[in-house]
C-alpha positions in Angstrom: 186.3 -64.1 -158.6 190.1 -63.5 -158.9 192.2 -66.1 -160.3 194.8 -67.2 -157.8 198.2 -68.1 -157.6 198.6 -71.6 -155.6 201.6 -73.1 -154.6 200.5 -77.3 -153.7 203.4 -78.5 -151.6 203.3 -82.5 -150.7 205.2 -85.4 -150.2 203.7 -87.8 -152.5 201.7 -87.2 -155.9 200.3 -89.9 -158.3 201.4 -90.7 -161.1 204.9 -89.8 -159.2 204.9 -91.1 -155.8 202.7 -92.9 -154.4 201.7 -94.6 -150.4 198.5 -93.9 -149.9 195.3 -91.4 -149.8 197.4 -88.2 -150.2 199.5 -89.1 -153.3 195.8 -89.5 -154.9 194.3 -86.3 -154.0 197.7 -84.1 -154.7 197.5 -85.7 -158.1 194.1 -84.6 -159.1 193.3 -81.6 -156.9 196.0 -79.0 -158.4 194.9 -80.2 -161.8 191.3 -79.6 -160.9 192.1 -76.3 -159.6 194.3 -75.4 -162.8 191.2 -76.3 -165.0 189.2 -73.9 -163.1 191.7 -71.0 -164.3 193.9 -70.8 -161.3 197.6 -70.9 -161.6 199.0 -73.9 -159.8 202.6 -75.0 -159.2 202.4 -78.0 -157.3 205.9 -79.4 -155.3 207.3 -82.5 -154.3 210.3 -84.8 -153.7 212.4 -85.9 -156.9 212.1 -89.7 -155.3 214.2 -92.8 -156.8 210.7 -94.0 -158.0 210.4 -90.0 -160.2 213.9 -90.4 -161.4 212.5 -93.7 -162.9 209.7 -93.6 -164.5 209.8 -90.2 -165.5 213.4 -89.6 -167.2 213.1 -86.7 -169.3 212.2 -84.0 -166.7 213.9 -80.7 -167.5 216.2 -79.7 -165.1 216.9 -76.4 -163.6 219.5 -74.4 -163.3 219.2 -73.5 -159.8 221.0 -75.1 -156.9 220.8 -74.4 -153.7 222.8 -75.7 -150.2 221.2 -76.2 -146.9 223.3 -77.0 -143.4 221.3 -79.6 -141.7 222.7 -79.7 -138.2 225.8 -79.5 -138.8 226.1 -81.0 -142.1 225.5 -79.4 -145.7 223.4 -80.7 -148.7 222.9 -79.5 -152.1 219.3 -79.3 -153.3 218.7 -79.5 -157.3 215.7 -79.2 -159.1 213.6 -80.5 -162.1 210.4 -79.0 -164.1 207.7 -81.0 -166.0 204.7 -78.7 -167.2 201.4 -81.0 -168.0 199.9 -78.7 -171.2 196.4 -80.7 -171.0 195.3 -79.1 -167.8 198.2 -76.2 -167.5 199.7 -77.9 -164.6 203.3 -77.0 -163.9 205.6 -79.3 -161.2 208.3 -78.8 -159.8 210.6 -81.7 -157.5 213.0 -80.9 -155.0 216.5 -82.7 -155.7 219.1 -84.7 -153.3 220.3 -88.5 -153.9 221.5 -88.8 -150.1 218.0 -88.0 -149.2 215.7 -89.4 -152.1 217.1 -91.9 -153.7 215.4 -94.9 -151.7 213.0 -97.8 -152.2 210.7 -96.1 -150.5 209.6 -92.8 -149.4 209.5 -92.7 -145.8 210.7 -96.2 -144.0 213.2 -98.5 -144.8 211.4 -101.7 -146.0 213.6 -104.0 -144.6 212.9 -103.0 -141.1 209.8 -101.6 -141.5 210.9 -98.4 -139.7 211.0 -94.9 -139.9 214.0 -93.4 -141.2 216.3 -91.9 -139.0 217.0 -88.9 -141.1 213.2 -87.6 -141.9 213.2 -84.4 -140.3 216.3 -83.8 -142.0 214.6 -84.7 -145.3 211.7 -82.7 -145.0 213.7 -79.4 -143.1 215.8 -79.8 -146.6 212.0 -79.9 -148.6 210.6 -77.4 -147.3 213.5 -75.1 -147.0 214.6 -75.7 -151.0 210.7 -75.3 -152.1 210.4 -71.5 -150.0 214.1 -70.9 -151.7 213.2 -71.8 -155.2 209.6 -69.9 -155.2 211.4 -67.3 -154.1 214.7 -66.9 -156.6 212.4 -67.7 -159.4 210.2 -65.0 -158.3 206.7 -67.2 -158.5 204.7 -65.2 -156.8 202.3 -67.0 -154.9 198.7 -65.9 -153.2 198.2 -69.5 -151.2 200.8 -71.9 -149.9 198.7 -74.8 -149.7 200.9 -77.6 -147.5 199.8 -81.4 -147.1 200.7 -83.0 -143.7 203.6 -83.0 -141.6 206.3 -83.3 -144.2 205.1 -79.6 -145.1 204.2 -78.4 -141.8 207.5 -76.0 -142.2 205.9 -74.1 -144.6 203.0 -72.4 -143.2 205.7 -72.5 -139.7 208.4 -70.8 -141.7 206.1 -68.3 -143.0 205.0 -67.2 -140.1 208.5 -67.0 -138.8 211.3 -66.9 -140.7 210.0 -65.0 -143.3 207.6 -62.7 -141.7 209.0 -59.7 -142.1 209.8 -60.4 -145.7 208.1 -58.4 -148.3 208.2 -61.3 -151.1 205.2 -63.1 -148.9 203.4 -60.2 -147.4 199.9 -60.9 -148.7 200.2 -64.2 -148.7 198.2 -66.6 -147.1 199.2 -70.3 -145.8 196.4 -73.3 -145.5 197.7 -76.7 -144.1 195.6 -79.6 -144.7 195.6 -82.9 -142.3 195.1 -86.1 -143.9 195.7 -88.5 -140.9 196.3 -87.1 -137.2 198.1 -90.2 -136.6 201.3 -89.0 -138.2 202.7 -85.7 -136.5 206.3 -85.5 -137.4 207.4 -86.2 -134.6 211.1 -85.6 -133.3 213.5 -85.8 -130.1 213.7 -82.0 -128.8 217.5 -81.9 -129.6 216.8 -82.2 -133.3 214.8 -78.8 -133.0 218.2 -76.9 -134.3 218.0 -78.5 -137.5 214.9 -76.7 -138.1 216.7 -73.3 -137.9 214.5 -71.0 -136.2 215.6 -69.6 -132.5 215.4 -71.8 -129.2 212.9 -69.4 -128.3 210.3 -71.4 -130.7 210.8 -74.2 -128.6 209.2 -73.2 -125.7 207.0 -75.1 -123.0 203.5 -75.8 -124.6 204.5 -73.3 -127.4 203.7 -74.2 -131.3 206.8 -76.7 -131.5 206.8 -78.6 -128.6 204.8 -81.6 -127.4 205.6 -83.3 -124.2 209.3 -82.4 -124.2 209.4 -83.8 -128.1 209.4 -81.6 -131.3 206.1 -81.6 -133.2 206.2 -80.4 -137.0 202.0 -80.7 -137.2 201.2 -79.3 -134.3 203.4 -76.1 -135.8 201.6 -76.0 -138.8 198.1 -76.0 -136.5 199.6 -73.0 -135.3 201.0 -71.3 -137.7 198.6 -71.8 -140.8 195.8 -69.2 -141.9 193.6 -72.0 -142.4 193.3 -75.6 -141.3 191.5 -78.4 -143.4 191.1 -81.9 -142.6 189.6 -84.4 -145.3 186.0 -85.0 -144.1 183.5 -82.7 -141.6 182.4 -85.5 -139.7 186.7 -86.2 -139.1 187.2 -82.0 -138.3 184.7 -82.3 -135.8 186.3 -85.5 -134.2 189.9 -84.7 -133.9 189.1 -82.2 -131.4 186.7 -83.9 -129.2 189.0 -86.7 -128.0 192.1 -88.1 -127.7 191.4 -91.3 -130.0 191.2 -89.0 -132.6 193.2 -85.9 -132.0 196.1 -88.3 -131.0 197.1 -85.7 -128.2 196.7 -82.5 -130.2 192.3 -82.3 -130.0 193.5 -79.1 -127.6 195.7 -77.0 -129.8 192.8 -77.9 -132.6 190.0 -76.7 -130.7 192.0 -73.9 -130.2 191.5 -72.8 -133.9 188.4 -74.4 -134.0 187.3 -71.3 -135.7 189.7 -71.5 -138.7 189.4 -75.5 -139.2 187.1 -76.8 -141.6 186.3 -80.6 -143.3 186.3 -80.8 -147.3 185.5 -84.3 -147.9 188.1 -85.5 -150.5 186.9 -85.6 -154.4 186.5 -89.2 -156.9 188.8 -89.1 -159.7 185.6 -90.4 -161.8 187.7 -90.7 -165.0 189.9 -93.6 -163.6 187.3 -94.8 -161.0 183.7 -95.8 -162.8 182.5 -98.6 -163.9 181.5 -97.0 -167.4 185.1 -95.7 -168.5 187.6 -98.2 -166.4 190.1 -98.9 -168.8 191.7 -101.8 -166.1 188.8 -104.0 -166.0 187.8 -106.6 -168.5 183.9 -105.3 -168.6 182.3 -102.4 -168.3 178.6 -101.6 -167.0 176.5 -98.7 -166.5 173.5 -98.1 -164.1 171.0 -99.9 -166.5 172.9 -102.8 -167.4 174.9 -105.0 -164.9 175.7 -107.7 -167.5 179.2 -106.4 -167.3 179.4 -106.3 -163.4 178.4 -109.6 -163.6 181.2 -110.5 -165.7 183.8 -109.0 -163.4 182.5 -110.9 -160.7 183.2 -114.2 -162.9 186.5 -112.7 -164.0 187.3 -112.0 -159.8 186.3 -115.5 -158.9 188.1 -117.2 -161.1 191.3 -115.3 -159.9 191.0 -116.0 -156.9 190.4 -119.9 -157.5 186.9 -119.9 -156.2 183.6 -122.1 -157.1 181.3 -120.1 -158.8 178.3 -119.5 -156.7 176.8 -116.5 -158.0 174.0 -116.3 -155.8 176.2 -116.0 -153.3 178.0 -112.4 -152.2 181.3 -111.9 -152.5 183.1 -109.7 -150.3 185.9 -107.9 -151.4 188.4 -106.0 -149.2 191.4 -103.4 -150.0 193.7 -101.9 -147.3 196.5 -101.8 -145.5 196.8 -104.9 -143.0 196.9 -102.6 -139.8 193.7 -102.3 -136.6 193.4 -98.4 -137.8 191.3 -100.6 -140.6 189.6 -102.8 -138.7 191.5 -105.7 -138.7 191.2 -107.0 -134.9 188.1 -106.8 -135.5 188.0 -108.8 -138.5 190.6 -111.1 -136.7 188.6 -111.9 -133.7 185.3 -113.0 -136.6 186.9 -114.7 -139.0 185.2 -117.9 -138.2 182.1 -116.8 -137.6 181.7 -114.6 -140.9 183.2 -117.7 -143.1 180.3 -119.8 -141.4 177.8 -117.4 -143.6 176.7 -118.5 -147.5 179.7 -115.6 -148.9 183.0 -115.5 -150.4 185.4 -113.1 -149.4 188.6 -111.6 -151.5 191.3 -109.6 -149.6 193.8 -107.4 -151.0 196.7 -105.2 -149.5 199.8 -105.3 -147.0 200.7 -104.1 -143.7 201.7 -105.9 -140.0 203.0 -109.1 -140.7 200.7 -110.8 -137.9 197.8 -109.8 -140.3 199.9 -111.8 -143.1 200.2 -114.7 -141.1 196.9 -114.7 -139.9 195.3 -114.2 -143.1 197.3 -116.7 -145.4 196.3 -119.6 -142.2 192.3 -118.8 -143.7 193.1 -118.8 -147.5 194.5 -122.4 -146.9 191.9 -123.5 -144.3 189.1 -122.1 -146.8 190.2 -122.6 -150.1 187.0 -121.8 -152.2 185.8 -119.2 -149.7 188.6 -116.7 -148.9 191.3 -115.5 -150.9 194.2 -113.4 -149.6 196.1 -111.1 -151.9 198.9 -109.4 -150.0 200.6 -107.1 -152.9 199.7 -104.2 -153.7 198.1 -104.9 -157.7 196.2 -101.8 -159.2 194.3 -103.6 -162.0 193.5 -106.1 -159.2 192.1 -103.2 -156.6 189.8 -102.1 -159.8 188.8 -105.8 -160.3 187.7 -106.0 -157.2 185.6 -102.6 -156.9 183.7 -103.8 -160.0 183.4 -107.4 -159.2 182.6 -107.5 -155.5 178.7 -107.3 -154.4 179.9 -106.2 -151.2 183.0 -104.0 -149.8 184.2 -104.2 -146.8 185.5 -100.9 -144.5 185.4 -101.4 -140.9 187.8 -98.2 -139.7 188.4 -97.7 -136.2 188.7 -94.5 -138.0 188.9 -92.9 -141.0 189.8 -89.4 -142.2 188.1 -89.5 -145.4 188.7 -92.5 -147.6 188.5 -93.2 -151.1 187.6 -97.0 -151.4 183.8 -96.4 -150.1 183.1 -93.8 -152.6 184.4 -95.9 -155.6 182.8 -98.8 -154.1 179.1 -96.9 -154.5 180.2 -95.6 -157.8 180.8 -99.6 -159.0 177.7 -100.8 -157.8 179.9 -102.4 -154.5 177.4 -102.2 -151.6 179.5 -101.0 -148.7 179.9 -102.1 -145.3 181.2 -99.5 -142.8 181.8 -98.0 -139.2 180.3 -94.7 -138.6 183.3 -92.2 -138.6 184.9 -89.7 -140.5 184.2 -89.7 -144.2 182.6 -92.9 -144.0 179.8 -91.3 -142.0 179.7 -88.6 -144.6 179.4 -90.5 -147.5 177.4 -93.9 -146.5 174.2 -93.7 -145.7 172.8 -97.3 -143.2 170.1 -99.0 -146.1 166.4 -98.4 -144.1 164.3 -101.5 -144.4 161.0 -99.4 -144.3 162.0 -96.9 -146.5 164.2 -98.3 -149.1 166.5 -95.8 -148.5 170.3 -96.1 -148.0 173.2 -96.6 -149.5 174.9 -99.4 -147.6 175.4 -101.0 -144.3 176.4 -98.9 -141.0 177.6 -99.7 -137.6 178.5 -97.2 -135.1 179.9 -99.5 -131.4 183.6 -100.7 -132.6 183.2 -103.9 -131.4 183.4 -107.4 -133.7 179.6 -108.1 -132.0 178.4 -104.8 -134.7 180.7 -105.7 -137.4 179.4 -109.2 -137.7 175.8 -108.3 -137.1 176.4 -106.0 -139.8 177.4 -108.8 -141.9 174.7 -111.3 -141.5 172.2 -108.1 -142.0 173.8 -107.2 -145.4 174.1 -111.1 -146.1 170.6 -111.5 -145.8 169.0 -108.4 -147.9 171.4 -109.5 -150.9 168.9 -112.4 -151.3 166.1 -110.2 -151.6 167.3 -109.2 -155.3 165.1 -106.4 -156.1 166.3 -104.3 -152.4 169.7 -104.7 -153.8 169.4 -103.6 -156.6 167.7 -100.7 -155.7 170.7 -99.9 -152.3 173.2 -100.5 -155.4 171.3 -97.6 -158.0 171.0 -95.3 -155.1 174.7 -95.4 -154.0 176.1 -94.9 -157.9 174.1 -92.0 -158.4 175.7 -90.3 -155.7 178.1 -87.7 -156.9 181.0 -86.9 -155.4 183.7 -85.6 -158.0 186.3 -83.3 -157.1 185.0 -80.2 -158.5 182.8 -79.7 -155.7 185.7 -80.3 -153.3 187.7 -77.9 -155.7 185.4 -75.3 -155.4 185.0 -75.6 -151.4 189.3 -75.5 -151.1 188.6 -72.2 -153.3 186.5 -70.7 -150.2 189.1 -71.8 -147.9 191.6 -69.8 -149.8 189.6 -66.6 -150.1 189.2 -67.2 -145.8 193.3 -67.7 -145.6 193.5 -64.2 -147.3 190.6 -62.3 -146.1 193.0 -62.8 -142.8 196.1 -61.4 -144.1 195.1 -58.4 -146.1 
């Protein structure tokens, strides 16, 4: 096979930048792909948080100027190359628009900022601009969401009849349908293409606003969304196509699932460097341990032959939280302990710190965002909890099996895909599913898992089963590989 030339555009990359899912996949996937002998330049924002924590990036002579409406910006740009797995990345430049608190919403309000489409227009422009002048020539433009929906747009565009990308091939991948980029239909001259772009129903527009996803859906060679089971369900209904299932099942043909990868080196019980005790498949001395080590931070009794619940996410109902909300009571009733950790809607905050004072010694709310916690609690928990309403992919489930950490979880996306419901006549199973959204099937979920974790032996067995599943990222590697060779079988 031919070694190719991958550009990986996104707007958040661990250890850089980080708000969720995406920043962990765009920080191992190019480096996976590099290892496998491709060439991969991987692009993001030079945020306040890179300037940082990361000081000594080299930067570049280049700089380039962008009107934005009908005001100018300079873009500047820095390099870091990572020798250990031949990773090179480069970040797009500009204090006015980057150096924030955070990367997208103003934390005070909790809002959008105003000027995002002007941020990301001034990304994506400065990203095509620098590959360009630098002369990187590039097989795949590989774009993450709808901060980088201009590339494959642009492509397709602006620069078709451009000889530097002829042969080139664009795949845009969709990690949550639920954020589209979208705009007032005014804005759409900041994007710089013609009014003509903008037509009724055309790639741009969606019900009289301006859509930067539902370009990229258009535009792109090849669409890829996080999971199978999630491709398939973003164009069957609204609930998960948020408005766009149409347009999707209009390139049905082209849109595929790759179920994201485990970054097994950080997340497994037998090399975690952030928790105090490590285990392996035959010997859960050391799981055993971190449950100690977990109840004792969060100020519980220790009842050991009890199960203790543990919880990461953001505080918001796209995680189950109504449902959770309209249960409490009833699943504190059961023999269990139950440790929470994440942020989000302040009516979850409220709620939640109300049951850590009414039950003390049975349910602990963290609401930070702690890393070495969020390990603690994968390899200390019996049981974690993931109740999505949906769920592109996720990550937590799939460390959860790794650690031993039965989990609990509604039957969509890549929690279908990766959790199989435990069989009482067979033995077989990974964990517990429920498919109705209701709090009725969550809690009778509950009691169900509840009452197999006193039948020792069972769990034992649903806890081996789950961490010898695989899922490691050079399977998904290999799979985004075929999706590249699709992209350019269609454009040479």
């Amino acid at each position: 096979m031919d070694k190719l030339k991958i550009a990986f555009i996104t707007p958040e990359a661990v250890p850089f930048a980080k708000t969720g899912g995406l920043a962990d996949i765009s920080g191992v996937l190019p480096g996976v792909l590099s290892q496998m002998g491709h060439t991969v330049r991987l692009f993001m924002p030079y945020y306040k948080q890179v300037r940082e924590n990361f000081p000594n990036l080299k930067s570049l002579d280049e700089n380039y100027e962008y009107l934005i409406g009908d005001k100018s910006h300079k873009a500047q740009f820095y390099f870091l190359r990572d020798d250990d797995i031949g990773l090179e990345v480069y970040f797009v430049g500009n204090s006015h628009f980057y150096h924030r608190d955070e990367l997208y919403r103003d934390s005070a309000s909790g809002k959008d900022y105003n000027d995002n489409l002007d941020r990301f227009v001034f990304f994506c422009k400065a990203v095509l601009d620098l590959i360009q002048k630098r002369n990187l020539k590039t097989d795949i433009y590989h774009a993450n969401d709808w901060q980088t929906a201009l590339i494959p747009s642009y492509i397709k565009t602006k620069y078709r009849d451009d000889s530097f990308y002829a042969g080139a091939a664009t795949v845009f991948t969709i990690h949550n349908m639920a954020y589209q980029g979208l705009f007032p239909a005014e804005d759409f001259d900041k994007v710089s293409l013609e009014k003509s772009y903008f037509a009724p129903e055309g790639p741009f527009e969606f019900w009289g606003k301006l859509n930067l996803m539902k370009s990229a859906i258009s535009y792109a060679d090849i669409i890829s969304t996080v999971s199978p089971t999630y491709a398939g369900e973003i164009q069957e209904s609204s609930e998960y196509g948020m408005g766009l299932e149409g347009v999707l099942k209009g390139r049905a043909g082209d849109l595929y699932g790759v179920l994201n990868g485990v970054d097994y080196s950080a997340w497994s019980p037998e090399k975690d460097r952030l928790v105090p005790h490590r285990y392996f498949i035959k010997n859960f001395s050391g799981k055993k341990k971190n449950k100690l080590e977990l109840l004792h931070r969060a100020g519980f009794p220790v009842r050991m032959e009890h199960p203790l619940i543990g919880m990461i996410s953001r505080l918001d109902n796209q995680k189950g939280f109504d449902l959770i909300r309209d249960i409490m009571d009833e699943i504190l009733k059961f023999d269990l302990q139950f440790v929470l950790l994440g942020t989000g809607a302040p009516e979850y905050h409220r709620i939640f710190e109300d049951y850590g004072r009414k039950f003390p010694d049975k349910f602990k709310p963290f609401l930070t965002f702690d890393n070495r916690l969020a390990h603690l609690i994968e390899a200390g928990s019996d049981i974690f909890l993931m109740p999505s309403r949906y769920e592109p992919c996720g990550l937590n489930q799939m460390y959860s099996l790794k650690y031993g950490t039965v989990p609990i979880v509604r039957k969509t996306g890549g929690l279908a895909d990766t959790v199989d419901d435990f069989n009482e006549n067979t033995l077989e199973g990974t964990g517990f599913v429920f498919k109705e959204y209701t709090s009725e099937a969550l809690l009778e979920t509950i009691k169900r898992a509840v009452r197999i974790f006193g039948r020792r032996r069972v769990w034992y067995k649903i806890m081996k089963q789950g961490m010898l599943r695989d899922y490691s990222w050079e399977n998904s590697a290999g799979q985004y590989i075929e999706l590249y060779q699709k992209a350019l079988n269609k454009v040479r």
